[in-house]
KESEBA-493321 format. One line per field, with one value per residue (C-alpha): residue in three letters; x, y, z. Coordinates in Angstrom, 2 decimals, decimal comma. Example, Ala and Ser with C-alpha at 12.3 -4.5 7.8 and 13.67 -1.06 7.14 Angstrom:
aa <- c(ala ser)
X <- c(12,30 13,67)
Y <- c(-4,50 -1,06)
Z <- c(7,80 7,14)
//
This chain:
aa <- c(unk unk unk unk unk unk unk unk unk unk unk unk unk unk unk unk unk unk unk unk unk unk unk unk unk unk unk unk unk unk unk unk unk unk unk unk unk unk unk unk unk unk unk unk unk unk unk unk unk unk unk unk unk unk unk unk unk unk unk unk unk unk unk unk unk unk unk unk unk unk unk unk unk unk unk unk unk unk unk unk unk unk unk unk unk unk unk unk unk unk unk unk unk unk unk unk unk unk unk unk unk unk unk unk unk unk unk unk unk unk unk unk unk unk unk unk unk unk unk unk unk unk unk unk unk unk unk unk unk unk unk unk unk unk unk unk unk unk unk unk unk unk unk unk unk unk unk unk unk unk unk unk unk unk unk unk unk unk unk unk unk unk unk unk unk unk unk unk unk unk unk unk unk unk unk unk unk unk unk unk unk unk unk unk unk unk unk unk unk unk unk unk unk unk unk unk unk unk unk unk unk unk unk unk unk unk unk unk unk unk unk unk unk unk unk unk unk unk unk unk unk unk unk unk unk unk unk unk unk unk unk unk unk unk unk unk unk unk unk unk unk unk unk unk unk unk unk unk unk unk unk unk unk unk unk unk unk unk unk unk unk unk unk unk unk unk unk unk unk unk unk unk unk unk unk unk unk unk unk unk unk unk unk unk unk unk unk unk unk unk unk)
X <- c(-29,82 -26,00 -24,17 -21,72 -18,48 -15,79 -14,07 -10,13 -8,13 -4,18 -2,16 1,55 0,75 3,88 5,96 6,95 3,87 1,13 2,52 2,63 -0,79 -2,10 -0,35 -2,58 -5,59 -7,51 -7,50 -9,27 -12,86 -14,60 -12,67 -13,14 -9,48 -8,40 -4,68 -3,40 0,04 1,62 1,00 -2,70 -2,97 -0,34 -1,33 0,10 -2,44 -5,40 -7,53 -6,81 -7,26 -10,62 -11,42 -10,68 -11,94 -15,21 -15,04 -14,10 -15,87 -14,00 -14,49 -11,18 -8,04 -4,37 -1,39 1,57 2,83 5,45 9,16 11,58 15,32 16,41 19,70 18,43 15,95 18,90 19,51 15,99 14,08 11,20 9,99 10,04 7,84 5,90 5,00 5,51 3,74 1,66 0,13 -1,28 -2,13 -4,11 -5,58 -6,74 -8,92 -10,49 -10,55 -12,55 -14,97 -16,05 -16,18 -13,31 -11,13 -7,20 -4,79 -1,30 2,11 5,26 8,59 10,85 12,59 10,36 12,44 16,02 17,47 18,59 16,25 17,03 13,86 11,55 9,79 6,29 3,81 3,62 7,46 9,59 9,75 12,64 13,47 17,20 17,01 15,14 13,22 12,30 11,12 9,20 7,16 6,25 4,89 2,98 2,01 0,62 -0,96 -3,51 -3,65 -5,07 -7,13 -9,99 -10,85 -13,22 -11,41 -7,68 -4,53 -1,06 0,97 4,91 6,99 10,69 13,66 10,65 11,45 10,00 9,33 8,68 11,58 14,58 14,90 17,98 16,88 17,77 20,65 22,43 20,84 22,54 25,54 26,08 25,91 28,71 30,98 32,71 32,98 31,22 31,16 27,51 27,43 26,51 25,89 22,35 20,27 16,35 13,75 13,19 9,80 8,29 6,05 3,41 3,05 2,64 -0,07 -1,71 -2,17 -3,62 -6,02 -6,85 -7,42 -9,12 -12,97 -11,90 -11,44 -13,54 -13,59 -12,65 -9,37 -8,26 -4,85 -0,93 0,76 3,43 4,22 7,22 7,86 9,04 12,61 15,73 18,74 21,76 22,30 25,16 22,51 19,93 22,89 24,20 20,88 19,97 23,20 23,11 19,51 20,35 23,84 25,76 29,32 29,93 32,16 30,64 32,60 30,97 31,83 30,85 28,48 31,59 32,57 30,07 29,04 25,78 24,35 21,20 22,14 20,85 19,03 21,19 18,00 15,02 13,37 9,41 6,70 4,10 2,01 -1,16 -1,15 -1,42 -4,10 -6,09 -6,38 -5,12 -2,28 0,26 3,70 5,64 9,45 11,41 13,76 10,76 9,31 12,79 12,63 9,29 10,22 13,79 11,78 9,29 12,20 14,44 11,66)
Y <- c(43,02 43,91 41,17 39,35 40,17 37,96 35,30 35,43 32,61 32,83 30,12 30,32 33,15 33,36 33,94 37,14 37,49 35,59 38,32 41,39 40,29 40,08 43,65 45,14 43,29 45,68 48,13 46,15 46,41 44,75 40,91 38,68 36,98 33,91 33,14 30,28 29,11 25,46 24,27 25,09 23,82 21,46 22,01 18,66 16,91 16,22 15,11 18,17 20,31 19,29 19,48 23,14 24,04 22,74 24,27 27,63 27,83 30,72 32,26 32,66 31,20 32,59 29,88 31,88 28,33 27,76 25,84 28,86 27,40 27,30 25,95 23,70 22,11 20,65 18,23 17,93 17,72 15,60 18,37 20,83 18,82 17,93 21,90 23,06 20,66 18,46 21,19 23,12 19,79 19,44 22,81 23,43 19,62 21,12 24,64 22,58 20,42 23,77 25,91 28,39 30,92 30,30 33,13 31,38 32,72 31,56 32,26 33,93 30,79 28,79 30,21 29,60 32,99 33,41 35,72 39,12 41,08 40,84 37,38 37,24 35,05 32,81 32,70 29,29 27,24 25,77 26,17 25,29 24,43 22,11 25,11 25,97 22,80 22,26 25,66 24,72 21,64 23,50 26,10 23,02 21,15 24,13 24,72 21,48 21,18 22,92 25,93 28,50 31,13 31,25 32,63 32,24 34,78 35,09 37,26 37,97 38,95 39,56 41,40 43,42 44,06 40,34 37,06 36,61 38,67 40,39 43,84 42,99 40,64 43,77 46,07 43,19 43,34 46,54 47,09 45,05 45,68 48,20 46,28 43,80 42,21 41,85 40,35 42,75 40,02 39,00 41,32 41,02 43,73 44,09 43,73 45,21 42,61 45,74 46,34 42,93 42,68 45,55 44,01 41,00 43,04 45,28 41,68 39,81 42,04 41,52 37,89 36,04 33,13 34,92 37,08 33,66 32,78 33,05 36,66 38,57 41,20 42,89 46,58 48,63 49,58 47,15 46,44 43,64 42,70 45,23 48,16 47,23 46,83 50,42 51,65 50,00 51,82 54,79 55,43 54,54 56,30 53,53 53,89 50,86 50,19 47,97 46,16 44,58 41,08 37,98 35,59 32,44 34,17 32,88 29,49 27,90 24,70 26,14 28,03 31,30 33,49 35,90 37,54 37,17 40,71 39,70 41,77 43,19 44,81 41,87 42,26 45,71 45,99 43,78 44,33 48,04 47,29 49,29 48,55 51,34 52,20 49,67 52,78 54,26 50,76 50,03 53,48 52,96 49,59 50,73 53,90 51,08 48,79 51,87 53,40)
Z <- c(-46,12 -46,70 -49,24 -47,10 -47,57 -49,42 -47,55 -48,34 -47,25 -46,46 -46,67 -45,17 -43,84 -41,59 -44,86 -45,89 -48,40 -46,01 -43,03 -45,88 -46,52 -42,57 -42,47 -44,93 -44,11 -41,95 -44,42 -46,79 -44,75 -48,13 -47,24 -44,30 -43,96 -42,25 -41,93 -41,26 -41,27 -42,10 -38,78 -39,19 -42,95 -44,66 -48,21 -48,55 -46,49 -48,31 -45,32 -43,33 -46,65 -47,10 -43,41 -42,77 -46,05 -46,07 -42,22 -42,84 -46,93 -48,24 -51,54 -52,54 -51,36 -51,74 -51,70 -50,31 -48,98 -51,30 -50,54 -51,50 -50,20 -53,72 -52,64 -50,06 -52,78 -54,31 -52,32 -51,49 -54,51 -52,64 -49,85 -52,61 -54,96 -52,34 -51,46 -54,50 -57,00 -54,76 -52,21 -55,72 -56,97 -53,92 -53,10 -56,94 -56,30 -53,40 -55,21 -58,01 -55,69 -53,77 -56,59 -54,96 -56,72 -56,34 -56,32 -56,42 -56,21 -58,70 -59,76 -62,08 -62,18 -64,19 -67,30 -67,92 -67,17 -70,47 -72,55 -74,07 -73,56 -70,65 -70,44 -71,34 -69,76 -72,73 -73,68 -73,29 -69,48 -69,07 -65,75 -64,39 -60,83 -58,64 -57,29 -60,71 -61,77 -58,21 -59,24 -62,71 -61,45 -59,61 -62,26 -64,36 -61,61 -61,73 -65,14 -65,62 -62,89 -64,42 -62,58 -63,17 -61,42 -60,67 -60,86 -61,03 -60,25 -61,72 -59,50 -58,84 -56,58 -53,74 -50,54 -48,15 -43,85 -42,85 -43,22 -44,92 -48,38 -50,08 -48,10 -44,74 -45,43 -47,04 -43,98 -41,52 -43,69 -43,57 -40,08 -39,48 -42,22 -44,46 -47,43 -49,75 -53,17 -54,66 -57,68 -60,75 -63,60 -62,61 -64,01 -62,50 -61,31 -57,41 -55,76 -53,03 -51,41 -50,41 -54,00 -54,50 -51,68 -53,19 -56,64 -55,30 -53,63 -57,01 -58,58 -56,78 -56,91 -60,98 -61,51 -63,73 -65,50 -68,41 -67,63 -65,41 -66,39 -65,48 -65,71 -64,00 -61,26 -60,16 -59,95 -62,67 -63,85 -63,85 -61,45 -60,65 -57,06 -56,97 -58,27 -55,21 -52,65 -53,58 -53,34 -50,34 -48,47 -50,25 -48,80 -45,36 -45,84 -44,42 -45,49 -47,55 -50,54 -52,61 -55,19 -58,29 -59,02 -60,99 -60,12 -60,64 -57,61 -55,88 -56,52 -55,37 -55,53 -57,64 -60,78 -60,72 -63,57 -65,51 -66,66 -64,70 -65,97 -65,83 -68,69 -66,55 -69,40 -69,01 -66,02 -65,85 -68,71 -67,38 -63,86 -64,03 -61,48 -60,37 -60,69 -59,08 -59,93 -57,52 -56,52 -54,78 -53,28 -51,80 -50,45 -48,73 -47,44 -46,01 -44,02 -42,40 -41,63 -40,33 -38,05)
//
């Protein structure tokens, strides 16, 4: 008799990630997948956690729910601790009790933005925003729930086909304008969602008790904001001028990373991961978006 095949459960999965994931699903015949989205599973409900997870008994669960309004958080610091810290809290408890494997996502923004050299996974937290703070919550509230198998994922400056990312505000943008200022003192790596999709997929066959952990993805290479927005109009060849400027030129209420550049290498050692040139990602995801 055939093994059956491993049950992968999506949460948030009408985010950009959860949908990324559901895009690339039927490809991966090896995985049974059930999505559900925030009206289908509040990781903040405990009740209706434990419900639908001793219902549906997967083997593995991804947490793409995440609160991401890094500006909004701000001002509301409880809803993002609430998704953020207490959904993990709660999904790594039921993770534990059923003896499930948790793939979950983080953030760049768990460090203070103000390294020299690509962060490692063990290098300071200090993180500078609400957001930030809401995340590493999160990060510990698994770390010390005792898992066998789990993982936390650190990526940054995420974009791709599916909801609001950097990609298709500057594709918006430059439809209806000639000119723009981007800022060009944030210096960060962009990431191609797909890729990111992909890894998870190379990982999860791999993980063990013993290579469980935090580590990070992004793609390979280096950019600012003004570097992805000249790339992203070059490709399409929309004529815009695009004029570097500073980020006090922009003021936010979150304060945003000047160096969010993320160390793949134990990641890729480990797993044997790819993490493609983010030139050639963007290019891939702006000929799906433009066809």
């Amino acid at each position: 008799m055939a093994a059956s095949r491993i049950k992968i459960l999506v949460t948030g999965s009408e985010g950009q990630l959860g949908k990324t994931i559901a895009d690339l699903a039927p490809h991966q015949h090896q995985y049974t997948f059930i999505f559900l989205s925030r009206t289908q599973l509040d990781i903040t409900h405990a009740q209706q956690l434990e419900a639908v997870i001793t219902k549906q008994q997967p083997d593995i669960i991804v947490n793409t729910a995440a609160y991401t309004a890094v500006d909004a958080a701000e001002d509301n610091r409880q809803q993002a601790f609430a998704i953020n810290q207490q959904g993990p809290q709660l999904l790594a408890g039921v993770c534990k009790k059923h003896e499930i494997a948790l793939i979950h996502i983080s953030t760049d923004y768990v460090f203070d933005g103000q390294a020299q050299q690509p962060y490692k996974e063990n290098d300071t937290i200090n993180p500078q925003t609400v957001y930030g703070q809401s995340k590493r919550a999160g990060e510990e509230a698994i770390l010390e729930a005792g898992l066998s198998r789990f993982l936390i994922i650190r990526t940054s400056w995420l974009y791709g086909v599916h909801g609001h990312n950097f990609l298709k505000t500057m594709l918006r943008l430059g439809q209806e304008r000639s000119h723009l200022n981007v800022v060009n003192d944030q210096q960060g790596i962009p990431t191609s969602v797909i890729d990111l999709t992909k890894a998870i997929f190379t990982i999860i066959p791999q993980l063990t008790p013993a290579n469980s952990g935090v580590y990070h993805y992004s793609n390979s290479g280096r950019a600012t904001w003004f570097d992805f927005a000249q790339f992203i109009f070059e490709n399409c060849e929309l004529k815009v001028s695009v004029e570097p400027v500073a980020t006090l030129q922009f003021p936010t209420p979150a304060k945003r990373p000047e160096y969010s550049v993320l160390n793949c290498d134990k990641i890729r050692n480990t797993f044997g991961v790819k993490t493609p040139d983010w030139k050639k990602s963007a290019a891939s995801i702006l000929s799906i978006v433009n066809s």
